[in-house]
C-alpha positions in Angstrom: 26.8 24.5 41.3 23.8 22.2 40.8 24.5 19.1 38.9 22.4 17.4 36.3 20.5 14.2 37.7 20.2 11.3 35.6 17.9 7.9 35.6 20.0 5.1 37.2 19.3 1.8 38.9 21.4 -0.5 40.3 19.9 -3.6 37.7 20.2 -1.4 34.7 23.1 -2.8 32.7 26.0 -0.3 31.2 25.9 0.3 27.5 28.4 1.6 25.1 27.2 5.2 23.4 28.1 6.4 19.9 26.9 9.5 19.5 27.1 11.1 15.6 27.1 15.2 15.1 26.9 17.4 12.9 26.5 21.3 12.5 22.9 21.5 12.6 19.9 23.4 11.2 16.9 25.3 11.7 13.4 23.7 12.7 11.9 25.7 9.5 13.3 27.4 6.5 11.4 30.4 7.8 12.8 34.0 8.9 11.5 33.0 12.3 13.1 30.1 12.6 16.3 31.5 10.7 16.9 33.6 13.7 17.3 31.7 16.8 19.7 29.2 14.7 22.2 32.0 13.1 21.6 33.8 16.4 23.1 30.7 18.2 25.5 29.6 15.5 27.2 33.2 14.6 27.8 34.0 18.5 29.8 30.8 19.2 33.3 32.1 19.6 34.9 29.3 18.0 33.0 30.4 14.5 33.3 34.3 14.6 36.6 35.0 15.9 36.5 38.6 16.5 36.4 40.7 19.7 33.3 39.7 21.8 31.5 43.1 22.3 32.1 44.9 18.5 30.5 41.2 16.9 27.7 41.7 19.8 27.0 45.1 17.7 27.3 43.6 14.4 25.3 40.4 14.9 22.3 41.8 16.6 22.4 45.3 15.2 23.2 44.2 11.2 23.1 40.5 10.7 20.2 39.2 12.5 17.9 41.5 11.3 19.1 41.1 7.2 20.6 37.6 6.7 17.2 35.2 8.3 15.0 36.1 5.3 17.9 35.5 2.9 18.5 32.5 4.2 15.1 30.9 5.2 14.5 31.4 1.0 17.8 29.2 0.4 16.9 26.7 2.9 13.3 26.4 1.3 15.0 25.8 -1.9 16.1 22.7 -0.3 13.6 21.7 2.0 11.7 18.5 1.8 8.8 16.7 3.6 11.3 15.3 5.9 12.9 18.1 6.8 16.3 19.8 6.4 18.8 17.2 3.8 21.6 17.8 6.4 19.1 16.2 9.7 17.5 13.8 7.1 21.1 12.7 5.7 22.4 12.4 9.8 19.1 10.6 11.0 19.7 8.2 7.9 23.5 7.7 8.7 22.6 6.7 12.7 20.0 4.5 11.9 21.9 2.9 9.3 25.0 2.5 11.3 23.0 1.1 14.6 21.2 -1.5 12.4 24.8 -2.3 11.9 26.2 -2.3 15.5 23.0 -3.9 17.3 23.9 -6.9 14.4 26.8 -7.5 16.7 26.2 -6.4 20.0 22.6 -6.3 20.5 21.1 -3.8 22.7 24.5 -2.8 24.4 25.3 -0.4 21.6 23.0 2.8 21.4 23.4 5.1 18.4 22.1 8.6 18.6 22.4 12.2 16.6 22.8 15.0 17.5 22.9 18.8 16.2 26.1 21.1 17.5 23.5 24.3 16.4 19.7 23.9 16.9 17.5 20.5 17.2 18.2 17.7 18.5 20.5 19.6 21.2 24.1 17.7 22.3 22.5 18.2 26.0 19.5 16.9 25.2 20.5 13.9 23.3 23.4 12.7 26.0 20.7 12.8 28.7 18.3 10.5 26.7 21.6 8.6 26.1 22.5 8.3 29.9 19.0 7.8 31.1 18.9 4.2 29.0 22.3 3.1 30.4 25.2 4.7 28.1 28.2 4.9 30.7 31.1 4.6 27.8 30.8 7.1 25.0 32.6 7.1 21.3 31.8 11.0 20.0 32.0 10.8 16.3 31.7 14.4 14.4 31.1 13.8 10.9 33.8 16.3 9.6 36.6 14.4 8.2 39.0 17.1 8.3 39.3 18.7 11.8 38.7 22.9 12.5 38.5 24.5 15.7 35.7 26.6 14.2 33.6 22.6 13.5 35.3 19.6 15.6 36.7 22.0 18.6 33.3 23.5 18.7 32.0 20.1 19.3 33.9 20.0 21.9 33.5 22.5 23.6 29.5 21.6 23.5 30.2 18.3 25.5 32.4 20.2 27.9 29.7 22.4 28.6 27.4 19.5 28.9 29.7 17.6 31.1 30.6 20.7 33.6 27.0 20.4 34.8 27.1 16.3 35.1 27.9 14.9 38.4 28.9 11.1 37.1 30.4 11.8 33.7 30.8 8.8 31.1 34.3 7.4 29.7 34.9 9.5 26.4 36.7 8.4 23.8 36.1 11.6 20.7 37.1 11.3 17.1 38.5 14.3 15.6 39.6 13.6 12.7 39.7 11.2 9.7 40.7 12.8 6.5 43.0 10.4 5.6 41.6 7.3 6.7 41.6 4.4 4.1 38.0 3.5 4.2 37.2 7.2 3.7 39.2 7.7 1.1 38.7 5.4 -0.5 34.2 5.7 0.0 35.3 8.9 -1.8 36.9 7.0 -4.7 34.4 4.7 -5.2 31.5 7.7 -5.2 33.1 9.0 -7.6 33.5 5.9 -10.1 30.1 5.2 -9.6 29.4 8.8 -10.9 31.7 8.3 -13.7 30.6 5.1 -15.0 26.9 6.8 -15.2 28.1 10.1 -16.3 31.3 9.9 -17.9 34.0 12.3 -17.2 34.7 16.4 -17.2 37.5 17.9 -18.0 38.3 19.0 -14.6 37.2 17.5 -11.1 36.8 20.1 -8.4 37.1 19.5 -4.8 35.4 22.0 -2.9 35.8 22.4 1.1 33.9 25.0 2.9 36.1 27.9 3.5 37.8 29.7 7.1 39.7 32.7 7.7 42.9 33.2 6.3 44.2 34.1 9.3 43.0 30.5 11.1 45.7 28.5 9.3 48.4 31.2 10.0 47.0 31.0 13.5 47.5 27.3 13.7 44.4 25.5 12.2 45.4 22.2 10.7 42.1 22.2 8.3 43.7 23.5 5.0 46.5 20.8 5.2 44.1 18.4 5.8 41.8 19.0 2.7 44.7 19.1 0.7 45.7 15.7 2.4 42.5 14.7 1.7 42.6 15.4 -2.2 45.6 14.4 -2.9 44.9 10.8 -1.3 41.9 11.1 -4.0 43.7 11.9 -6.7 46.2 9.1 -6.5 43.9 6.8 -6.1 42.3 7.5 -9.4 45.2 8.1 -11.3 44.9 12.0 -12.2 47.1 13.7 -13.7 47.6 17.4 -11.6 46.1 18.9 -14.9 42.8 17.0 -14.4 41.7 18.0 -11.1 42.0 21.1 -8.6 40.9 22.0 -4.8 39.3 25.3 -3.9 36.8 26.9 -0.7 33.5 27.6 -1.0 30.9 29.8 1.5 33.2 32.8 2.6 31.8 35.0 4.8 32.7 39.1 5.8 34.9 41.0 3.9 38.6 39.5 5.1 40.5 37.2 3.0 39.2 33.2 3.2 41.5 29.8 2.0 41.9 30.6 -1.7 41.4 29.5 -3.8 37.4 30.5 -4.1 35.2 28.0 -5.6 33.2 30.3 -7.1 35.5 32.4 -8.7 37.7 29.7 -9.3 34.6 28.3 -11.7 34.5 31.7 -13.4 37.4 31.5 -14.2 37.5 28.0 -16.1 35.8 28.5 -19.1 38.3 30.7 -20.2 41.0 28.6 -19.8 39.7 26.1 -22.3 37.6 24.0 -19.7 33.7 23.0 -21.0 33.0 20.8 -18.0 33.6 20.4 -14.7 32.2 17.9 -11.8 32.5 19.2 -8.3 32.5 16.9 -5.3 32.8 18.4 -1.5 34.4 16.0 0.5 34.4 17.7 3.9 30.7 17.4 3.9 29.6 14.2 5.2 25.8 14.5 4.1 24.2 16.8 1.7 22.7 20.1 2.5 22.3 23.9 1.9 26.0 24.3 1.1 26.2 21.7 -1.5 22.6 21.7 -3.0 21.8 25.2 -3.3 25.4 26.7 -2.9 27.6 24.4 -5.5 25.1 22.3 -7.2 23.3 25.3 -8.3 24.4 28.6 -7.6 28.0 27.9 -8.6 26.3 25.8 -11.9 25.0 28.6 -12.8 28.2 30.9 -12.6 30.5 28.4 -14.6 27.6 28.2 -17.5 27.2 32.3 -17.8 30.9 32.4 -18.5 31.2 29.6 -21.5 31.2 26.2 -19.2 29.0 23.8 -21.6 28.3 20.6 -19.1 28.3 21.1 -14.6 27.8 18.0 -12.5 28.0 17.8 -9.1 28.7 14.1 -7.3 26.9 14.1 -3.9 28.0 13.2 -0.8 28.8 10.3 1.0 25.3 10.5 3.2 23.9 7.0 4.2 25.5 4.9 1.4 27.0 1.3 2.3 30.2 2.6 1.9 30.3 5.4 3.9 28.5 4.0 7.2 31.2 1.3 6.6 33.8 3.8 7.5 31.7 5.2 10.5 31.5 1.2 11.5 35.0 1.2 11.4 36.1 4.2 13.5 33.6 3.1 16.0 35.2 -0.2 16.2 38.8 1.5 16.6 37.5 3.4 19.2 35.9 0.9 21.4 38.2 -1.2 22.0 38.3 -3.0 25.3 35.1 -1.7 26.0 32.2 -4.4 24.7 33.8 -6.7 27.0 32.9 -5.0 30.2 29.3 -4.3 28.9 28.5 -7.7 28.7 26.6 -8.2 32.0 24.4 -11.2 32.8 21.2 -10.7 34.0 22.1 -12.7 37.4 25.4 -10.2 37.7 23.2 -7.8 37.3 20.4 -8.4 40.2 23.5 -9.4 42.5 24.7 -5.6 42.0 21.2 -4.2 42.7 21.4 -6.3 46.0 24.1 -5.5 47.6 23.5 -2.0 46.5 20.0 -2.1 48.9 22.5 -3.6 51.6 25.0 -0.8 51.7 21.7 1.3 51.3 20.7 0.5 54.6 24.1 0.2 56.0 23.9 -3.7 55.9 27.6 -3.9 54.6 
């Protein structure tokens, strides 16, 4: 096996990594564009669980040739100058949160982003990390509550990376933080914020994106979590049970999903007495198609067809103070011990390059 080679001198000092991913998204909202990203996305085994060869037939023969025009005109729905919301939002959040870190350590911090799917690459984007120094690395996945099809996938991504890497960094990767009191309670605050401009519904909806059934029978800690999640909410804002519900959104084939269904489950409402509803999606960290075009309105428009009079929905966290807080703070939990040995002086430095040309030339 070849290994990758990497930039390195002697009198380059170390540097601590923090490297922020997310799902990712095409380069266009184009059919042509469309392909190459679901192509990628829908063959990762961690997504599609089913039997390699019979989703081989359904993916290339079915899927790839039907879904990348329906989906490149739902991503141009959403699409700005910048680019995609969800690599605008994660862009926003690392440069926000290294403005933050190089406030306290200066250069020895280096914040990247990454996509798991598409551009910027995970590969890519650690070798741009360890050609400028990074030899520690804090992984931080921006999905609160963990899933083998999202986090594990991650994962797997840097494994990959890594198996082709002949010096490998320290890694320390976050999996997890639905219940973490900064997040929960950047979620609470959101939410007042949106309340005191607003005022209130008559029902709050949290909406996660949906898996397989069959994943939480299987093991898969993500429905817990989003329940976790809500409730921890919910108690925080003092609600009643009455005043606020959880459902799953974005299902996907024809076998039974979490339930219950966002979209059905705002169908539904109107008929059980409910004129307005405000739905927030904690499980995404930054806005994008799923919660601009899928709940904010596609789902807007299901609740108003049936009778629902007023449909708000409270955006994500994305790049506010609060929220790249809570990133500051898991980075600092996960660092620990580390920004000590980073802190090289320039004279330690040129003593290491020196005796490295002496054992060089066999001088030691």
């Amino acid at each position: 096996m070849a290994f990758n080679g990497q930039v390195f001198e002697h009198s380059q000092s170390s540097r601590v990594g923090v490297l922020l991913t997310n799902l990712g998204t095409p380069a266009a909202p184009t059919a042509g564009a469309l392909r190459p990203y679901l192509k990628q996305f829908l063959s990762d085994p961690r997504v599609v669980e089913v039997p390699r060869l019979l989703w081989w037939l359904i993916l290339n023969g079915i899927i790839l040739n039907v879904r990348p025009a329906r989906s490149a005109k739902a991503y141009a729905s959403v699409w700005s100058e910048q680019g995609s919301p969800l690599a605008v939002h994660t862009r926003n959040q690392a440069r926000a949160l290294r403005e933050q870190l190089q406030q306290r350590y200066g250069d020895k911090v280096m914040v990247s982003w990454a996509m798991r799917y598409g551009s910027p690459a995970i590969g890519d984007v650690l070798q741009q990390m360890m050609d400028q120094g990074v030899r520690k690395l804090v992984v931080l996945p921006l999905y609160p509550q963990y899933s083998a099809s999202t986090t594990a996938s991650t994962f797997d991504a840097l494994a990959e990376d890594f198996r082709q890497r002949r010096w490998l960094p320290e890694l320390r990767f976050v999996n997890q933080y639905f219940q973490h009191a900064q997040y929960i309670q950047a979620l609470v605050s959101s939410i007042h914020a949106f309340w005191a401009e607003h005022g209130r519904a008559d029902k709050l909806v949290f909406s996660y994106h949906g898996l397989p059934q069959r994943y939480l029978h299987q093991g898969d800690p993500y429905h817990c979590q989003c329940l976790k999640t809500t409730r921890l909410v919910a108690e925080q804002l003092q609600l009643d049970e009455s005043e606020y519900l959880t459902s799953f959104q974005s299902r996907f084939g024809r076998e039974p999903w979490l339930q219950p269904y966002t979209d059905e489950t705002l169908k539904a409402l109107p008929e059980q007495g409910v004129k307005s509803v405000q739905v927030i999606c904690p499980g995404f960290s930054s806005d994008c198609l799923e919660t601009i075009e899928e709940i904010a309105v596609e789902n807007r428009d299901y609740f108003l067809q049936q009778g629902g009079q007023r449909y708000e929905y409270i955006p994500a966290l994305n790049a506010g103070k609060e929220h790249i807080q809570l990133l500051d703070a898991l980075v600092q939990e996960n660092i620990q011990g580390w920004m000590e040995a980073a802190d090289e002086t320039g004279d330690q430095l040129q003593q290491r390059a020196k005796r490295a040309a002496r054992c060089e030339h066999n001088q030691i």
